[in-house]
C-alpha positions as CSV (number, residue, x, y, z in Angstrom):
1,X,56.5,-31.6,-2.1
2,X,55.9,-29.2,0.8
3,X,53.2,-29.8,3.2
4,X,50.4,-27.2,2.4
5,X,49.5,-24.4,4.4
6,X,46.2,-23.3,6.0
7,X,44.5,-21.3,8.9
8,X,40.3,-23.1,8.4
9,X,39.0,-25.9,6.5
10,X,38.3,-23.7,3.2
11,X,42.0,-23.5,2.8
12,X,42.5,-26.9,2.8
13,X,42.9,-28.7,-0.5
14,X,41.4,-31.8,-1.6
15,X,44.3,-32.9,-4.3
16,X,46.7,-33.0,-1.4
17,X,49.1,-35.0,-0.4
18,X,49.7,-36.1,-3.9
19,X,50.8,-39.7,-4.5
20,X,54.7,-38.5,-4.9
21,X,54.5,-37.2,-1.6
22,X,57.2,-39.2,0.6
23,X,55.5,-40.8,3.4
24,X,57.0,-39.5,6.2
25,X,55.2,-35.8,5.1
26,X,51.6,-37.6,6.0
27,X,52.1,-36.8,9.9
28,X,52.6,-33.1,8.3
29,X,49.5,-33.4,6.3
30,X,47.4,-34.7,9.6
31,X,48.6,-31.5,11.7
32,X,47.2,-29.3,9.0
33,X,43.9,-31.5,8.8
34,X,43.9,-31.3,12.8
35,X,44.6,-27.5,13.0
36,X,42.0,-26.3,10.7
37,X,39.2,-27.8,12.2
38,X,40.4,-26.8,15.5
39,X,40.5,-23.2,13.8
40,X,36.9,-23.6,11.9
41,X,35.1,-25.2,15.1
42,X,37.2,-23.8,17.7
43,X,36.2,-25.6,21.2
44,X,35.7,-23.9,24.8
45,X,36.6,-24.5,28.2
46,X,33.6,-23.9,29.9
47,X,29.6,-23.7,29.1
48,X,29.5,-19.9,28.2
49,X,32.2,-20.8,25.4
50,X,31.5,-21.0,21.5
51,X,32.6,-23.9,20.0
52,X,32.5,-27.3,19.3
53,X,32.7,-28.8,23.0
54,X,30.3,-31.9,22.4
55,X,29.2,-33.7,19.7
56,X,27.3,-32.6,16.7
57,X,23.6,-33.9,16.7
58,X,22.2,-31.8,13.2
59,X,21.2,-33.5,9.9
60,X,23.2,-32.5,7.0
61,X,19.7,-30.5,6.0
62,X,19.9,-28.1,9.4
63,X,23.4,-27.5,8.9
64,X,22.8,-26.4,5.5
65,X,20.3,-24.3,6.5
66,X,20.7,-20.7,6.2
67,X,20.5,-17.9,9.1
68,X,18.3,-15.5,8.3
69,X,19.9,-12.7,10.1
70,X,23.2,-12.3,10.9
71,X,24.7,-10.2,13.8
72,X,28.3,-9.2,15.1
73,X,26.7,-8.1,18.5
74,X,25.7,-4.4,16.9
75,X,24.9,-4.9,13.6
76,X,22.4,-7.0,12.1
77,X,22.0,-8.1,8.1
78,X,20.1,-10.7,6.3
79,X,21.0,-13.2,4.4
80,X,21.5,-13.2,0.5
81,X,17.9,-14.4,-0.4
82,X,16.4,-13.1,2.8
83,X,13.4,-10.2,2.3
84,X,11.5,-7.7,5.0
85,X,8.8,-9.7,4.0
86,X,10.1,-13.4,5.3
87,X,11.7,-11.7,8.3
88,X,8.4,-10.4,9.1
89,X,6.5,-13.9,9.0
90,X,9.6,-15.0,10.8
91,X,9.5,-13.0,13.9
92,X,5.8,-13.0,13.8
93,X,4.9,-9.4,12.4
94,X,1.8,-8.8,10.7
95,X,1.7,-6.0,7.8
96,X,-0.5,-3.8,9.1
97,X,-3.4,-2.9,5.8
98,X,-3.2,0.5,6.2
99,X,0.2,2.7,7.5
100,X,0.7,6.2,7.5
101,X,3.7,8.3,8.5
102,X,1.6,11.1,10.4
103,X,0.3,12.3,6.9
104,X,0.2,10.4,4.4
105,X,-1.4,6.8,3.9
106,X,-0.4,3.7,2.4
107,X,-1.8,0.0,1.4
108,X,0.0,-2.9,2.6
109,X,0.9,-4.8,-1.1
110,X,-0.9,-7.5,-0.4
111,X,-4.3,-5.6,0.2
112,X,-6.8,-5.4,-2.3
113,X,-9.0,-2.6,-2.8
114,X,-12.2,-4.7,-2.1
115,X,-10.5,-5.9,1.1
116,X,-10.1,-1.9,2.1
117,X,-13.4,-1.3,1.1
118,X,-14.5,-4.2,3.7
119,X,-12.1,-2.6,6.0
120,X,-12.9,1.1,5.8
121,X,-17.4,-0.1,6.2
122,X,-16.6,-2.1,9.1
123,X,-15.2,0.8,11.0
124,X,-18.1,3.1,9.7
125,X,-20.5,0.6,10.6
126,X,-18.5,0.8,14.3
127,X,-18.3,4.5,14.5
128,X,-21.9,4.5,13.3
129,X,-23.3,2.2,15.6
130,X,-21.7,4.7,18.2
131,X,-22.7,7.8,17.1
132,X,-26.1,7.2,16.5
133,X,-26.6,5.8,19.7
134,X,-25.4,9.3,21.4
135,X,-28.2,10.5,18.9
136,X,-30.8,8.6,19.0
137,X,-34.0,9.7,16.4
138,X,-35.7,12.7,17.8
139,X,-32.0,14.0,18.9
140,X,-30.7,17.7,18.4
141,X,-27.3,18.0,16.8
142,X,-25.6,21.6,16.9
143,X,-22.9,22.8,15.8
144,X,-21.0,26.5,15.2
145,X,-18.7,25.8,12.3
146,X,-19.4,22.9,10.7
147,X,-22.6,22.9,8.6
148,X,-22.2,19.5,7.1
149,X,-25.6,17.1,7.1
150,X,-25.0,14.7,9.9
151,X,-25.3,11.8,8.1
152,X,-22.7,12.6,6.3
153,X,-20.3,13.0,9.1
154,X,-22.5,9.3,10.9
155,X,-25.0,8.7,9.8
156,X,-28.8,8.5,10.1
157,X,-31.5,10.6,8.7
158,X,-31.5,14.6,9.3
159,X,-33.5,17.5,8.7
160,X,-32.9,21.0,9.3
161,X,-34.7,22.4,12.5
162,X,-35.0,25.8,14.0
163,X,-34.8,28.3,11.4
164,X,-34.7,31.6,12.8
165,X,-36.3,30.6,16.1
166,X,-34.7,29.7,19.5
167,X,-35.4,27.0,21.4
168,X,-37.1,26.4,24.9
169,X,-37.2,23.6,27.5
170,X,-40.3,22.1,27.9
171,X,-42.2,22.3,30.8
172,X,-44.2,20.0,32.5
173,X,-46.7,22.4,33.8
174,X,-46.5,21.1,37.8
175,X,-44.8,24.0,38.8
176,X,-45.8,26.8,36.5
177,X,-49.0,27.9,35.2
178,X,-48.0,28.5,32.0
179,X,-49.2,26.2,29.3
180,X,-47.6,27.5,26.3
181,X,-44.3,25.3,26.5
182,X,-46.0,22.2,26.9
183,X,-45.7,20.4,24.0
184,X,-42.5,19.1,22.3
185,X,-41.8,20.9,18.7
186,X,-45.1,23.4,19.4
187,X,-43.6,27.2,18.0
188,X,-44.8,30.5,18.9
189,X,-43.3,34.3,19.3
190,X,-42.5,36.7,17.2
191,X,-39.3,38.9,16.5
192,X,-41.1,42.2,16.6
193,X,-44.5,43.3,18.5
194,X,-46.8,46.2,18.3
195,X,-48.2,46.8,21.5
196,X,-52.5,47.0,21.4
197,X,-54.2,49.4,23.3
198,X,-55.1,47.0,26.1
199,X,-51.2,46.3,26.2
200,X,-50.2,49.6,27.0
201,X,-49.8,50.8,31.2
202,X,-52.8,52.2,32.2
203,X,-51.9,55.8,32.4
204,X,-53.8,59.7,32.3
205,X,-52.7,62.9,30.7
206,X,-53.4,66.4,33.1
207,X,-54.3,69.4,32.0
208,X,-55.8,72.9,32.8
209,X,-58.6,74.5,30.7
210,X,-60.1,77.8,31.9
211,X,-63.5,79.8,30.4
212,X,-63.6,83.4,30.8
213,X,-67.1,85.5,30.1
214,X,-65.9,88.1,28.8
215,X,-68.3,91.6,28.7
216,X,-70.6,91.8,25.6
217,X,-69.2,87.8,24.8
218,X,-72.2,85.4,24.3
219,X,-72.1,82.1,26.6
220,X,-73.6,80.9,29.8
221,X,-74.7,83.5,32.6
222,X,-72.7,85.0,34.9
223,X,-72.0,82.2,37.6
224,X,-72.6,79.5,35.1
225,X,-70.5,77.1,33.7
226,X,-69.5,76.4,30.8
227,X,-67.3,73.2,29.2
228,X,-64.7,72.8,26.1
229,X,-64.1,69.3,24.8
230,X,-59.5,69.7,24.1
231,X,-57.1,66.8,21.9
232,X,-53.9,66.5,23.5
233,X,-51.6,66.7,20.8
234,X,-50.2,63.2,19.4
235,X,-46.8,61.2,19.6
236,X,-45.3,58.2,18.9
237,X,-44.4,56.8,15.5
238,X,-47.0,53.0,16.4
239,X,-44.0,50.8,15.0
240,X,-43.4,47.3,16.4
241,X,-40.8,47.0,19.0
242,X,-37.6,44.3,19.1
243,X,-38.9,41.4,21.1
244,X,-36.0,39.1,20.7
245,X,-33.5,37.6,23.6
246,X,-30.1,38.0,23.5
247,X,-28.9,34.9,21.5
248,X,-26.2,32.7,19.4
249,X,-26.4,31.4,15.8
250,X,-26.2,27.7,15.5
251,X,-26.0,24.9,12.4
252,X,-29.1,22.6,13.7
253,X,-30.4,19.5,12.6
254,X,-33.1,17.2,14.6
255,X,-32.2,13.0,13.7
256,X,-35.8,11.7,12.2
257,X,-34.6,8.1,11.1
């Protein structure tokens, strides 16, 4: 029959040469054995080359084992049973437990919701831990747009402070006489004031008063003197004045535990 045909070993077939074959064919069937593997396991000239240039040293088991990502120098694929996942724990990736895409968030699929739980309190317990040492108890937290209890935002106990009143640094007294700003949390001052009479500038009113004796008119002799007791007419309305500085409304909260 003729001698089959064949570029690599997969075109090769085992049923050849039959036993009919005449024997001077076999050298034909040798070639094609020859060629094939030559073709499949092509050898190199020098170290860079691919190919078969030494000897084969792999089990039967690594040879049969699979690549798990296959590349013509550009392009890489995987294999037929080959997923993200495996190529991941291959190369050493580990799925983060929470991704987001700038927006939106997502849960890894092997996360459980009592692991994010665990996750999500042991950075609060981090951010707390940071926060509240910034502000420790006794700590003054403002803020102009955002009137959300501070614990809620880090924690800690908060009350409001400073309703309607503004505040005042405290002063130690070795400089200034002044007493009244001596004690932390003490509050004083009013918004309005009406001025008492011993809080008005000293000040005096003029005026002119002249007695005539007329004839005939009853009064003191001629060349006496006489006296009239005269109001100066009244103004002012007695209302209390504006005795607030110029100042800015603030959310503020003092930390108590």
């Amino acid at each position: 029959m003729t001698v089959e045909t064949g570029t690599y070993i997969n075109s090769l077939n085992a049923s050849f040469p039959p036993e009919t074959d005449a024997l001077s064919e076999i050298d034909e069937h040798l070639k094609i054995i020859k060629s094939t593997i030559k073709a499949t396991w092509p050898g190199g000239t020098t170290a860079s080359d691919v190919g078969l240039t030494g000897p084969v040293t792999l089990s039967a088991a690594e040879l049969n084992k699979k690549t798990a990502i296959v590349s013509d120098g550009t392009n890489a694929t995987f294999n037929t049973n080959i997923t993200a996942a495996k190529i991941k724990t291959l190369v050493g990736i580990t799925e983060p437990a929470i991704a987001t895409d700038g927006s939106t968030p997502s849960l890894a699929a092997d996360i459980s919701a009592a692991e994010v739980r665990t996750l999500i309190g042991a950075a609060e317990a981090s951010s707390a831990v940071t926060l509240l040492t910034v502000y420790p108890v006794g700590a003054i937290y403002m803020s102009v747009s955002n009137s959300t209890l501070p614990g809620d935002l880090f924690g800690g106990t908060w009350a409001s402070i400073g309703q309607g009143r503004m505040l005042v640094g405290f002063d130690d007294a070795t400089e200034n006489a002044d007493t009244d700003f001596t004690t932390a949390e003490a509050t004083g001052g009013s918004k309005t004031h009406t001025l008492t009479v011993n809080e008005m500038p000293a000040h005096t009113h003029s005026m002119t008063i002249e007695n005539t004796r007329g004839s005939g008119s009853s009064g003191a002799a001629d060349g006496d003197s006489s006296f009239s007791t005269v109001n100066t007419s009244s103004t002012g309305g007695g209302a209390a004045h504006n005795n607030m500085s110029p100042y800015l409304v603030v959310y503020m909260w003092k930390r108590t535990a």
